[in-house]
N, C-alpha and C positions, 0 to 999 in steps of 0.2 A: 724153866719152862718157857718155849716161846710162844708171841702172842696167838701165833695160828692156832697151839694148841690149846690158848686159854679159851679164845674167842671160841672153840670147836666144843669146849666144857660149858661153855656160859648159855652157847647155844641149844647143847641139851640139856643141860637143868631147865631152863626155859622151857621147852617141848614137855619136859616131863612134870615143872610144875602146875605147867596150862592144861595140861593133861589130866591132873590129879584134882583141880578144881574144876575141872568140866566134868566130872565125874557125881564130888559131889553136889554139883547143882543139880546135873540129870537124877542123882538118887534124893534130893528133896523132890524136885517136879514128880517121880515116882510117886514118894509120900503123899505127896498132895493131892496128885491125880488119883490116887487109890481111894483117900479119904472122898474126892470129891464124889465118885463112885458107889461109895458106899452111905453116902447124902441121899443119893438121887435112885437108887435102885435098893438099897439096904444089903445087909450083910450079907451076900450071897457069893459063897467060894464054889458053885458048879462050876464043871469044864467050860458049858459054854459060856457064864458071864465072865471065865477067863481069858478065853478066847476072843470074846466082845471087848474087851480090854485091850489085847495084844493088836487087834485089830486098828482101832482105833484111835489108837499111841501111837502105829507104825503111817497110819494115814497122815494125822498129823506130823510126825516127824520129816513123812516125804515131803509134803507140804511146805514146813518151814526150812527143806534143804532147796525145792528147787528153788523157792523165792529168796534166798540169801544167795546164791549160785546164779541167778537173773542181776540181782543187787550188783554184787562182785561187779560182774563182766560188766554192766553200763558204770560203772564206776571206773573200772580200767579202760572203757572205751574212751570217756569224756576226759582223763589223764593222758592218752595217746594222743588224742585232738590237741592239747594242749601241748602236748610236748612238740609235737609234729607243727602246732602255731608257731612255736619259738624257737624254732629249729629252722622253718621259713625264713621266720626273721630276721635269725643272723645271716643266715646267706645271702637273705638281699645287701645286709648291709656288708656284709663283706663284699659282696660284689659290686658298691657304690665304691668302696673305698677302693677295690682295684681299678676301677674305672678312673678313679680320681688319680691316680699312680703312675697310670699310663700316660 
């Protein structure tokens, strides 16, 4: 087996077992959030306190996507900066040392 193909299995095992743990953590938060639910409002299985569920699981989830997706991008911006710093700075200094050459 050659490496591209190992490195292309390793890669999704990865994918699928980050997958399968993000899973069960969303279905403990499930749990939780269901109990917390049923704290604060009491046992009620109507449509609408399931709907007031679905609703407000979905708010929050937009919520902590767009704010990790804000996160991300100034994370990659301040990494671009950085790289585009050092990326300046060899070419000055390559170009000190062509000057010195001449």
């Amino acid at each position: 087996m050659n490496k591209e193909l190992k490195l292309e299995i390793l890669e999704k095992m990865s994918t699928l077992v980050t997958a399968g743990f993000g899973l069960v953590a969303a279905l403990a938060w499930n749990e939780a959030i269901k109990k917390l639910f049923e704290t604060i409002f009491g046992k009620q299985s109507n449509l609408i306190a399931m709907f007031g569920y679905a609703i407000i699981v979905t708010v929050i989830v937009v919520l902590a996507t767009v704010k990790l997706g804000r996160l991300v991008n100034k994370v990659k911006e301040e990494l671009n900066k950085e790289e585009k710093k050092e990326l300046d700075e060899l070419c000055e200094e390559r170009e000190k040392v062509n000057k010195v050459n001449k």
